[in-house]
C-alpha positions in Angstrom: 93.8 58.7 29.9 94.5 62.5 31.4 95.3 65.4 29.1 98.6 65.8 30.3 99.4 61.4 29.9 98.0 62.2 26.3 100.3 64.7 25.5 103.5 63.4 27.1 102.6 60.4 24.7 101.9 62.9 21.6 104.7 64.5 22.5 107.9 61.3 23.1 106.2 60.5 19.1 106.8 63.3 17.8 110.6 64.0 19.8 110.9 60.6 18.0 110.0 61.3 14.8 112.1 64.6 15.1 115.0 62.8 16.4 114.9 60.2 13.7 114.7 62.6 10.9 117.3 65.8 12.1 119.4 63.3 14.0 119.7 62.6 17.3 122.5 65.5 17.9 120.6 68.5 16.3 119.2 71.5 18.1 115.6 70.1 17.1 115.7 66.7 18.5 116.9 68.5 22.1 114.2 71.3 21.7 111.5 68.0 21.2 113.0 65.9 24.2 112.6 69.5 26.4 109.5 69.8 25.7 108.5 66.1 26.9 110.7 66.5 30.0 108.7 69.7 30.9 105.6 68.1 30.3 106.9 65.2 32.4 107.8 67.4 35.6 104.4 69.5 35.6 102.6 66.0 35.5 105.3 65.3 38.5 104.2 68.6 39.8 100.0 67.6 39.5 100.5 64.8 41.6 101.7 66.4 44.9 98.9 69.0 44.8 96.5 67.7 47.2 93.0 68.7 47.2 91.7 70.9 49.5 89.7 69.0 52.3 86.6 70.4 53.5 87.7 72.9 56.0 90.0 74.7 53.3 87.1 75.0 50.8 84.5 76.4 53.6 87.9 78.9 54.8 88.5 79.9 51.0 84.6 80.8 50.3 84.4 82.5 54.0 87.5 83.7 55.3 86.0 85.8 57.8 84.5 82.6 59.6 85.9 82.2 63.1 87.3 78.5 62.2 89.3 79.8 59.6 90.5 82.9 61.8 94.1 82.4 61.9 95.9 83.8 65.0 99.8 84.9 65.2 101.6 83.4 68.6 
């Protein structure tokens, strides 16, 4: 399991836990459910980064290269 699966998991416990013992209406149990909703989106966020192809990785190391030259129209 990723880091970030791990501590969404950690993270609905313990909004659970929280929840159970302040009540579901307290300041707490939405500060606990925030925290797993951000976690949530960022994983969201991880996905759609796609990795750099071969190309990208040869123009990030040498940009000066004239296959990575980029030219305005």
């Amino acid at each position: 399991m990723s880091d970030i699966k791990q501590k969404i998991e950690e993270e609905l416990q313990e909004a659970r836990e929280v929840c159970d013992i302040k009540g579901g209406g307290s300041p707490e149990c939405a500060a606990a459910w925030d925290a797993v909703e951000e976690l949530q989106a960022e994983a969201s966020h991880q996905k759609q980064v796609k990795p750099k192809n071969s190309l990208e990785k040869y123009c990030d190391d040498n940009p000066e290269a004239a296959e990575c030259r980029i030219y305005d129209d």
